[in-house]
C-alpha positions in Angstrom: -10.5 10.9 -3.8 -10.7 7.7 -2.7 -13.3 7.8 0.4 -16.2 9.6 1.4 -16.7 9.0 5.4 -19.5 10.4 7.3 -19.6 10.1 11.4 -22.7 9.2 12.4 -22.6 10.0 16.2 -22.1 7.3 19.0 -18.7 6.6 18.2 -19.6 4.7 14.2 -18.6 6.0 11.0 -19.7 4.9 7.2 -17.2 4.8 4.8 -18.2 4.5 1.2 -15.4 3.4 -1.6 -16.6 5.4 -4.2 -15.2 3.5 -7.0 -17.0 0.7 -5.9 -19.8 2.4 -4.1 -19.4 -0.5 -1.4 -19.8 0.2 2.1 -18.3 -0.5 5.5 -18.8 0.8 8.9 -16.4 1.3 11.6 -17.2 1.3 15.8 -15.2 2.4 18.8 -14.5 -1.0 20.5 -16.3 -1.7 24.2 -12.7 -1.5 25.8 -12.7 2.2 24.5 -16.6 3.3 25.3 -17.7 1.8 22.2 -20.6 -0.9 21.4 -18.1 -2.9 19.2 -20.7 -3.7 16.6 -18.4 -3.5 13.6 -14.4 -3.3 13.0 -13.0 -0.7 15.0 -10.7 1.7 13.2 -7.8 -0.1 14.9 -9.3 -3.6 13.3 -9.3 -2.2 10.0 -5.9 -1.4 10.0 -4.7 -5.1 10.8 -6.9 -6.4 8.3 -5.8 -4.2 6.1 -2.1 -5.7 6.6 -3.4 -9.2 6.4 -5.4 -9.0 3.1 -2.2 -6.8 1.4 0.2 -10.0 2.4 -2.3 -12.4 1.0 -3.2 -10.0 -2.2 0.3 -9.1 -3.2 1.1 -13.1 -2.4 -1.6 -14.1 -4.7 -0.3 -11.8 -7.4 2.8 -12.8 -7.5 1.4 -16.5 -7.3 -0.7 -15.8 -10.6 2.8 -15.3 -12.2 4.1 -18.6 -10.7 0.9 -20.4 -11.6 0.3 -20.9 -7.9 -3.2 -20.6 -6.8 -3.8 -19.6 -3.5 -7.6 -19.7 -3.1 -9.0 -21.2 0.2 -6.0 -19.3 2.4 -7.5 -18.3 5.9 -6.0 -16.0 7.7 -6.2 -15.6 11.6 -5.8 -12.1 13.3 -5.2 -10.8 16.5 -4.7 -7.1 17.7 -2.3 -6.3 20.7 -3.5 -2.7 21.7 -1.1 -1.0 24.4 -1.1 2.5 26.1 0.4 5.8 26.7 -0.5 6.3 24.4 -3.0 4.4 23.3 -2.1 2.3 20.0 -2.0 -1.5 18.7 1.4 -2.9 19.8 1.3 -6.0 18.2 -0.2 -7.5 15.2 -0.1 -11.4 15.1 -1.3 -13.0 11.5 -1.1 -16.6 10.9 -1.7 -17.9 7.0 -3.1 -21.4 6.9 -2.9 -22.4 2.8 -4.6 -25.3 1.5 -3.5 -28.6 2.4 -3.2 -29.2 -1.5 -1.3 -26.7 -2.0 2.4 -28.4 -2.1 4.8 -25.9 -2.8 8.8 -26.5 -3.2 11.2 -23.9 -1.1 12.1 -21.6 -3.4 8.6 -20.9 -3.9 7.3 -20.2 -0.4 10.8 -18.2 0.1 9.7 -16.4 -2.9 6.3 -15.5 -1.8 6.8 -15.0 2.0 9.1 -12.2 0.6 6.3 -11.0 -0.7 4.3 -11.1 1.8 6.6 -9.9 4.4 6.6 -6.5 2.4 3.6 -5.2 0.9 2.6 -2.0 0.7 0.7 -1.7 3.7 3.6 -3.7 5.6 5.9 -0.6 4.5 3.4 1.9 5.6 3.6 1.2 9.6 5.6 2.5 11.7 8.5 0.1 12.2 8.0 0.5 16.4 4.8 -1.9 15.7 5.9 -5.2 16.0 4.3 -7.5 13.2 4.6 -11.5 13.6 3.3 -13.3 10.5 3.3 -17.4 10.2 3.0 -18.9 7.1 1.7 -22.6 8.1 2.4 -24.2 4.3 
C-alpha cells in the first residue's frame, strides 16, 4: 500500500505516505463549495505532472552531468464541465540562467519530460502544454 487517506468531513482529506510518514491534505476548491485551504484533489494531479517532468528530467540529467537545481515551474489548471474535469494543464519550466545547455541536450531531456510516467497516465483528451524557457 502506498497511502492511508482519512476524510475528515467539510470536504478535506489527510493523506499520509506511509513510507515516509509525511503528510499532505487535500480541500474541495471555493469554485466547488470548498474553503480552498490546501491543494484540491484536481491541484494535486497537475502538480503531480509537473514534479514527474522535472524528476524524470533531472534523472536523466544526473546521467548527462546536467544539474538542474533552481528550476521553477509555474502551473495553471483549466477545469471545464459536463462533466466536471480539468481541461487543460499549462506548465512552464524556467531553468537557471546558468544553465547553458547545447540542442541535443534540451531535445534530449524535453523528451523526457514530455513523457513521464504520470504524462502517460492521463487521458490523452486532456490537453497538456509544457514550455521549456532554457
Amino acid at each position: 500500500m502506498t497511502a492511508s487517506i482519512i476524510y475528515k468531513g467539510d470536504l478535506r482529506c489527510e493523506c499520509t505516505h506511509l513510507q515516509s510518514g509525511t503528510q499532505i491534505e487535500t480541500d474541495a476548491p471555493t469554485d466547488n463549495r470548498g474553503k480552498g485551504e490546501r491543494f484540491s484533489p484536481t491541484d494535486t494531479l497537475c502538480v503531480a505532472l509537473a514534479t514527474c517532468i522535472v524528476t524524470t528530467m533531472a534523472l536523466k540529467a544526473n546521467d548527462m552531468n546536467i544539474n538542474l537545481a533552481g528550476t521553477k515551474i509555474d502551473v495553471t489548471k483549466h477545469m471545464i464541465a459536463d462533466p466536471r474535469r480539468i481541461g487543460k494543464i499549462d506548465i512552464v519550466l524556467h531553468f537557471d540562467s546558468i544553465l547553458h545547455l547545447e540542442e541535443k541536450d534540451k531535445t534530449i531531456l524535453k523528451r523526457v519530460g514530455d513523457n513521464c510516467p504520470v504524462a502517460k497516465s492521463l487521458h490523452p483528451n486532456l490537453e497538456i502544454d509544457i514550455t521549456y524557457n532554457w
